[in-house]
C-alpha positions as CSV (number, residue, x, y, z in Angstrom):
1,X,45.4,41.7,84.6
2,X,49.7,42.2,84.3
3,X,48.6,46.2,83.3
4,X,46.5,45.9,86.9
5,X,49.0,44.3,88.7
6,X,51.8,46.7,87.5
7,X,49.6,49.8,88.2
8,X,49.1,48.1,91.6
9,X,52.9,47.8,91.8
10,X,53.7,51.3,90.7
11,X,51.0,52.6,93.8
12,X,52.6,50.6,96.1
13,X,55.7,51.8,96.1
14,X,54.6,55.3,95.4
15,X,52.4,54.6,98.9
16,X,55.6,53.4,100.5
17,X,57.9,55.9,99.4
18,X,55.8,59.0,101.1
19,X,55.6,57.0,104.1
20,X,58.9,57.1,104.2
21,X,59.7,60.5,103.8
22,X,57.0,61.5,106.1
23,X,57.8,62.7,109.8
24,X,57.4,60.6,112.4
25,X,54.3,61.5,114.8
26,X,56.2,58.5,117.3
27,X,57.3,60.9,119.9
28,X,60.7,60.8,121.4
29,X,61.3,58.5,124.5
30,X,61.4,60.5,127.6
31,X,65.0,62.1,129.0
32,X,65.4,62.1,132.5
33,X,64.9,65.3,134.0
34,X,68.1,67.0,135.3
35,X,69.1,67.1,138.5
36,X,69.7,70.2,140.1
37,X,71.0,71.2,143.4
38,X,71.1,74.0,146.0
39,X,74.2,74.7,148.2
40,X,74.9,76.8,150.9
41,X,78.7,76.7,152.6
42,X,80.8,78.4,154.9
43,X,81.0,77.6,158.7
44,X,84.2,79.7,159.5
45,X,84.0,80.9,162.9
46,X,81.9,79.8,166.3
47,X,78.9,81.5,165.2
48,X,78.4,80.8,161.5
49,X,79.5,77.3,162.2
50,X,76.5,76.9,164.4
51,X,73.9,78.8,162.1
52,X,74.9,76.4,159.1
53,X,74.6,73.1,161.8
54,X,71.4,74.4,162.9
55,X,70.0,74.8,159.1
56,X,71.2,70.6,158.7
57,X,67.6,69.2,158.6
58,X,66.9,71.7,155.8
59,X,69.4,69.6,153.3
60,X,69.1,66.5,152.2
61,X,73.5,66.1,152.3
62,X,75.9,68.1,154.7
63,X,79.8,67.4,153.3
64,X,81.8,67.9,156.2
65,X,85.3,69.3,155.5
66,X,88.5,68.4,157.7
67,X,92.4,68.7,157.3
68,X,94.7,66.3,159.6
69,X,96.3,68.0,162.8
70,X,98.0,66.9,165.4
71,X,96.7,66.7,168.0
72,X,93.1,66.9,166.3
73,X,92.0,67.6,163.3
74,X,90.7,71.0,161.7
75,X,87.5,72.0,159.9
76,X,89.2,73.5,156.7
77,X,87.9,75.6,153.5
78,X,88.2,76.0,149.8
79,X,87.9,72.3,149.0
80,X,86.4,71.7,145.8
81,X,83.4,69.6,145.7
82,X,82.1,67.5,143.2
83,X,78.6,65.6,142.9
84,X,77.9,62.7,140.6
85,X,74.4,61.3,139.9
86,X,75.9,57.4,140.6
87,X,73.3,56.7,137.6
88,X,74.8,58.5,134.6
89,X,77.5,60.3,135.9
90,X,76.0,63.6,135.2
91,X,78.0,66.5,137.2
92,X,75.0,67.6,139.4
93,X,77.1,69.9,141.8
94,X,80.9,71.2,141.1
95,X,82.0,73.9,143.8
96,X,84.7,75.7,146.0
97,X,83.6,75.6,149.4
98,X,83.4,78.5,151.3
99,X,83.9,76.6,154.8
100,X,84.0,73.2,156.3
101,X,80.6,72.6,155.6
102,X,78.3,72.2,152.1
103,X,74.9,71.8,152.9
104,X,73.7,70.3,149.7
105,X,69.9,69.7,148.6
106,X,70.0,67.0,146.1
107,X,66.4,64.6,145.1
108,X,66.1,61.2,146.7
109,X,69.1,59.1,144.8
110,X,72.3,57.9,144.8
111,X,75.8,59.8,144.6
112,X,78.8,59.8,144.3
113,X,81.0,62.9,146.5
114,X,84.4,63.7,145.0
115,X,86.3,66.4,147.3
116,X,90.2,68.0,146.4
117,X,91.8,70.6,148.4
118,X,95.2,71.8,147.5
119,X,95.6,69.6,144.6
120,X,95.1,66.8,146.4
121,X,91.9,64.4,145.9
122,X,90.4,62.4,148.1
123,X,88.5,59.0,147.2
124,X,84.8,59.8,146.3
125,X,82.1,58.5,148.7
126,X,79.1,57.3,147.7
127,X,76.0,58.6,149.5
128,X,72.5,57.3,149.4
129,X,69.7,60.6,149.8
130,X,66.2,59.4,150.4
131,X,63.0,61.3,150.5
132,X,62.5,63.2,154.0
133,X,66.1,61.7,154.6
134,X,69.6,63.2,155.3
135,X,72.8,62.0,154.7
136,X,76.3,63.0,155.8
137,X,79.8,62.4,154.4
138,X,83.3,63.5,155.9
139,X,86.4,63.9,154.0
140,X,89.4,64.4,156.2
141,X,92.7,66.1,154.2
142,X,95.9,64.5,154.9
143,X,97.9,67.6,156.9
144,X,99.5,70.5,154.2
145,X,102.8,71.1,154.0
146,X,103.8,73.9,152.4
């Protein structure tokens, strides 16, 4: 019986030592995909400004781009734009704009909108995209002095 019971012993742990060292067949949990987005920007001049306001309801985010003037403000380029899932903070969208406006198409979720523009930055906005939806943000630059 002991010469059983040690033989038993001996299998065991032989049993649970290959287990151990076998691969798991458990499959990893699931990542969230990435998110991606399109841009298009630009919007200098009548015309242009027009084509990219009439291509709005194709984008699920416009960022609108202003500088203060007196007596009004002005649309203005080359702002850098940033775009933050509000989830995981994953950079979805870093880019120099080309005009005052960013049409942005971004999956239903929330975000966060950073925007700079002569090395000044701007507090990020948080924008909500839903499916079929559209949002809109503004950031309007305090005037440049140079």
């Amino acid at each position: 019986m002991k010469a059983w019971m040690r033989n038993s012993g001996a299998t065991f742990a032989a049993v649970l030592a290959a287990a151990v060292t076998l691969p798991s067949k458990a499959s990893p949990l699931p990542q969230e995909p990435p998110v991606h987005a399109s841009y298009v920007s630009g919007g200098i001049g009548e015309g242009e400004a027009q084509r990219l306001q009439a291509q709005e309801r194709d984008y699920s985010l416009t960022v609108e781009l202003l500088e203060h003037a007196t007596p009004r403000d002005q649309y203005t380029a080359d702002a850098n734009v940033k775009i933050t899932d509000a989830r995981d903070g994953r950079t979805v969208l870093d880019a120099k704009a080309d005009g005052p406006f960013m049409l942005v198409q971004l999956p239903a979720g929330n975000y966060r909108v950073a925007a700079s523009l002569h090395g000044r930055s701007m507090p990020e906005h948080r924008v909500q995209v839903t499916d079929g939806g559209h949002a809109k943000t503004t950031f309007v630059f305090p005037a440049h002095v140079d």
